[in-house]
C-alpha positions as CSV (number, residue, x, y, z in Angstrom):
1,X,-7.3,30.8,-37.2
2,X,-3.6,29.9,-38.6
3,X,-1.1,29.9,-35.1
4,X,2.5,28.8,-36.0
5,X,4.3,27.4,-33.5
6,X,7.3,28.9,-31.9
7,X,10.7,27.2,-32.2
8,X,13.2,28.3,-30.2
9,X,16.7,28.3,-31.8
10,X,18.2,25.0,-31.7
11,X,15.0,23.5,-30.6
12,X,12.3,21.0,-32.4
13,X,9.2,21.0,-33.5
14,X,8.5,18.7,-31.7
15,X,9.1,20.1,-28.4
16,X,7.6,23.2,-29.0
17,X,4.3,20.9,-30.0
18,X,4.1,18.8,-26.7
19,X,5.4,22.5,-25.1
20,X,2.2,24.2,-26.6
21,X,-0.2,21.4,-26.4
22,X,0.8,20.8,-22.7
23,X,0.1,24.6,-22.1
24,X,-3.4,24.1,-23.6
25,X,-4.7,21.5,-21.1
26,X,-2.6,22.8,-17.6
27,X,-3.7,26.6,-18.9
28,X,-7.5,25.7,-19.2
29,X,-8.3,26.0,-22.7
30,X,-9.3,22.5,-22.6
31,X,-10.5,21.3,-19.3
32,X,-10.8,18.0,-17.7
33,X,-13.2,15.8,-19.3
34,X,-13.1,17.8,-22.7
35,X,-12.3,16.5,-26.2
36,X,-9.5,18.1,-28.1
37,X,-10.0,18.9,-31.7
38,X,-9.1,16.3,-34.3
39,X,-5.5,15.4,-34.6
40,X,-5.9,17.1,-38.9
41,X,-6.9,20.4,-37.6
42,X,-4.9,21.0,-34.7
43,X,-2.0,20.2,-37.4
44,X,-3.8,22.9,-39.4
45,X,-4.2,25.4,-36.8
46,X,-0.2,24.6,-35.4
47,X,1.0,24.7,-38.7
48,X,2.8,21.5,-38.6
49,X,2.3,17.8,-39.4
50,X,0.1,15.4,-38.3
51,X,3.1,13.4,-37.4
52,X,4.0,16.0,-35.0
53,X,0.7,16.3,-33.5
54,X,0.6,12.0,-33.1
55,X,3.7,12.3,-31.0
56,X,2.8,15.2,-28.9
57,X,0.1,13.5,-27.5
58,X,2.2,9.9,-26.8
59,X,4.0,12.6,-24.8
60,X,1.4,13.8,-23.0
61,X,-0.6,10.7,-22.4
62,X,2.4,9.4,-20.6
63,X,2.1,12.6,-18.3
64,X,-1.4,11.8,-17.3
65,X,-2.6,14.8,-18.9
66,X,-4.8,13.2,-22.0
67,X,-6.1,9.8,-23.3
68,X,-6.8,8.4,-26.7
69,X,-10.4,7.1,-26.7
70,X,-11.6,5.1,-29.3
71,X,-14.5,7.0,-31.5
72,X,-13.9,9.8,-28.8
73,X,-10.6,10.8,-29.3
74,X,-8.4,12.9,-27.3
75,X,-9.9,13.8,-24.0
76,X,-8.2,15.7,-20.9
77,X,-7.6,13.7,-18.3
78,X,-9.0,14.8,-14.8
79,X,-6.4,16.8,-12.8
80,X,-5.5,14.2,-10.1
81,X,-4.4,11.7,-13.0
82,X,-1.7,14.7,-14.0
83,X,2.3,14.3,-12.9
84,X,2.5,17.9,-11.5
85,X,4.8,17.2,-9.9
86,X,7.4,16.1,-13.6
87,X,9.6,19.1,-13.8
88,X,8.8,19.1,-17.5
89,X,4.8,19.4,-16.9
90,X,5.1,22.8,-14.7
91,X,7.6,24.0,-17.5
92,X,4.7,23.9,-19.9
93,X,2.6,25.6,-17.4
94,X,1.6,29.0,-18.4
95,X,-0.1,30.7,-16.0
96,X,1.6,28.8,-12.9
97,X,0.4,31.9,-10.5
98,X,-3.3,31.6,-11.5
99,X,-3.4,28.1,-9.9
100,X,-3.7,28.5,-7.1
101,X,-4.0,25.5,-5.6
102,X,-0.8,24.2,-7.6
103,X,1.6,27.1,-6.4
104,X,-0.1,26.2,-2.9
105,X,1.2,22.6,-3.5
106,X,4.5,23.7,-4.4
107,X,5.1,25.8,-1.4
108,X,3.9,23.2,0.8
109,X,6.3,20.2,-0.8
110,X,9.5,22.7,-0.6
111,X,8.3,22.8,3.5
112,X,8.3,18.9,3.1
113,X,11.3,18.7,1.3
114,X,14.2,21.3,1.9
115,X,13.9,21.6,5.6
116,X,15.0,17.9,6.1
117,X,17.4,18.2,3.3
118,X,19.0,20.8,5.1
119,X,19.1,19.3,8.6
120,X,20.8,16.4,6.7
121,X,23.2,18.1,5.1
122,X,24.2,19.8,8.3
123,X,24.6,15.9,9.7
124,X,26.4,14.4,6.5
125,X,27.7,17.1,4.2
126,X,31.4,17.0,3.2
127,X,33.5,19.9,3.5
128,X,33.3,19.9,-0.7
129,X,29.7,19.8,-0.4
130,X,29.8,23.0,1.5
131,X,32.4,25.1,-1.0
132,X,29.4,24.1,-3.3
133,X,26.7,26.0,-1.2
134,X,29.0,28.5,-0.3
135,X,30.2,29.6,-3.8
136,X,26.5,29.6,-5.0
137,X,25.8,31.7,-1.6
138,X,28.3,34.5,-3.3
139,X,27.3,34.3,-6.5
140,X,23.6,35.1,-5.7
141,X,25.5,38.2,-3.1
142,X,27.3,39.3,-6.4
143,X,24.6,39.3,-8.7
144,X,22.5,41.3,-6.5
145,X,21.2,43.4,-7.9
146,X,22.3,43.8,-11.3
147,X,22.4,40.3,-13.2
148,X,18.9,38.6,-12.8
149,X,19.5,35.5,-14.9
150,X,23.2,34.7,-13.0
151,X,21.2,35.3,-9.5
152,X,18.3,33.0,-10.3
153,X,20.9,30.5,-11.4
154,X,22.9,30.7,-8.5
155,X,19.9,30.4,-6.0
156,X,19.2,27.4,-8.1
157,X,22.7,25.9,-7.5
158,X,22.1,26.5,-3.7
159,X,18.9,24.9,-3.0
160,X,20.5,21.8,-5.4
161,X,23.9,21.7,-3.3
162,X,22.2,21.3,0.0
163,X,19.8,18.4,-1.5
164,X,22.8,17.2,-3.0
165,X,24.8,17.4,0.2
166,X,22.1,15.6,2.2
167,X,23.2,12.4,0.3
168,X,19.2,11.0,0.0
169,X,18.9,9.3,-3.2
170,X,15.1,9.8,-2.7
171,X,15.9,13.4,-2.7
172,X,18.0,13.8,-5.2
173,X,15.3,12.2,-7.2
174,X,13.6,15.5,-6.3
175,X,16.1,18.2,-7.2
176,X,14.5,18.2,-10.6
177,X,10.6,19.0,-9.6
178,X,12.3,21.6,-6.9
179,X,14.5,23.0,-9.7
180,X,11.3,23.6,-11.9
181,X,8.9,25.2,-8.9
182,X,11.5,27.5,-8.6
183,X,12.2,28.5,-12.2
184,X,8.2,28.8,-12.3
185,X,8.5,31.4,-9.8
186,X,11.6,33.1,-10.7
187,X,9.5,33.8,-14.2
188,X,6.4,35.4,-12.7
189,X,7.9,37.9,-10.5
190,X,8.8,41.4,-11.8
191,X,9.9,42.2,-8.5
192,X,12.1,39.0,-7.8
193,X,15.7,41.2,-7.6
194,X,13.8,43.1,-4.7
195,X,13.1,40.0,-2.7
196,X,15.8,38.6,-3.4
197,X,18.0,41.1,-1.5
198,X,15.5,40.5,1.1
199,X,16.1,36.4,1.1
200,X,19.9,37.2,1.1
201,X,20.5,37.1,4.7
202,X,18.1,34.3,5.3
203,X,20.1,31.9,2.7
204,X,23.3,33.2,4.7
205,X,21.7,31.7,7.7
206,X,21.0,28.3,6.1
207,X,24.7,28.3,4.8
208,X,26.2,28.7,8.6
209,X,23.9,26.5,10.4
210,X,25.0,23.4,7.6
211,X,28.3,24.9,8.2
212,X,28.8,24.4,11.9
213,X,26.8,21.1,12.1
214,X,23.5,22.5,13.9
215,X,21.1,19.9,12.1
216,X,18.3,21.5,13.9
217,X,19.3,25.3,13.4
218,X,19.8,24.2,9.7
219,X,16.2,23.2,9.3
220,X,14.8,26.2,10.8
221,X,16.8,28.5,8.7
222,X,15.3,26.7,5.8
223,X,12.0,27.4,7.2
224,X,12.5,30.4,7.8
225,X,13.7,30.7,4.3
226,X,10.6,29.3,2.8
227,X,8.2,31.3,4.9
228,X,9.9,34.4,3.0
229,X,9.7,32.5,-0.6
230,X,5.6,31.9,0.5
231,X,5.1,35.3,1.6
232,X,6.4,36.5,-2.2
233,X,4.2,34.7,-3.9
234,X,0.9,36.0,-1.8
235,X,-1.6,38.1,-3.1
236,X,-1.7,41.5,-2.1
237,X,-4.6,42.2,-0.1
């Protein structure tokens, strides 16, 4: 069967190639270990070139997710060879809440993470550091609870100030995979506005603990914070 692929305005073909592809193997249509069909008909069924197809897979070799074997092909990697943790890799996810044992991964590297980041900002942050938290603090107050898209960016801009603010170039290096777990997240909810308005007062609390130096009060805001991010993304019983 015939499947074009879709190209966003402004975007490539190529991107939407790796995009698709990339959703194939973290989705499960093609599992670890598996062959994926010749290079000529996935062009076929994509409805682009073979060129297109050739690069793709460069692109996704170099995330750990397939290899080119000689008189084999291209076979899925197994899953601890894949970079789960690129910021592009969980974009192409597309089914991020039926794996499980990713989102569990996620959750548990944001506890790693953003805690310390916050206690460190509280230590080091600069005063301009702060208007940064703070104004995305009120924007996500003053998009709840109309404008979805301006308060997912403004939580975005929050969790990135304070990683920003605790001036650790190892995790800055982060903000990316961070940005990417949480516009996985902000995707698969229909309820997000809801919870949300429910996180509110916890960020709040993260804001004035960085604010009035309390390193440790700043870290268990976050956690605090983060316990309520896990609990959203629980299965109800």
């Amino acid at each position: 069967m015939r499947a074009s692929v879709a190209v966003p305005a402004g975007g490539r073909v190529h991107d939407s190639v790796v995009r698709t592809l990339g959703a194939w193997v973290l989705g499960g249509r093609y599992a670890p270990g598996e062959v994926l069909p010749r290079e000529e008909d996935i062009a076929t069924t994509l409805g682009v070139s073979r060129t297109s197809i050739r690069e793709a897979i460069k692109v996704l070799s170099a995330k750990g997710l397939v290899e080119t074997r000689p008189r084999i092909g291209v076979r899925v990697r197994a899953r601890d060879d894949w970079r789960l943790l690129d910021p592009a890799v969980l974009s192409w996810h597309p089914e991020l809440m039926r794996d499980a044992d990713l989102v569990a991964g996620l959750i548990e590297a944001r506890r790693i993470i953003e805690p310390a980041a916050a206690e460190l900002a509280a230590r080091r942050g600069t005063a301009a550091d702060l208007a940064v938290i703070e104004a995305a603090y009120l924007g996500m107050r003053a998009a709840i609870p109309h404008d979805l898209a301006a308060c997912c960016d403004a939580d975005l801009a929050f969790h990135r100030g304070i990683i920003a603010a605790s001036r650790n170039v190892v995790l800055l290096g982060l903000v990316g995979t961070i940005e990417a777990a949480l516009r996985a997240v902000f995707g698969i909810t229909n309820q997000l506005m809801t919870t949300q308005s429910r996180a509110l007062a916890a960020h709040g609390e993260v804001l004035e603990r960085i604010r009035f130096r309390d390193a440790a009060g700043a870290r268990a805001a976050m956690e605090r914070l983060l316990e309520l991010a896990a609990e959203d993304l629980r299965p109800e019983a």
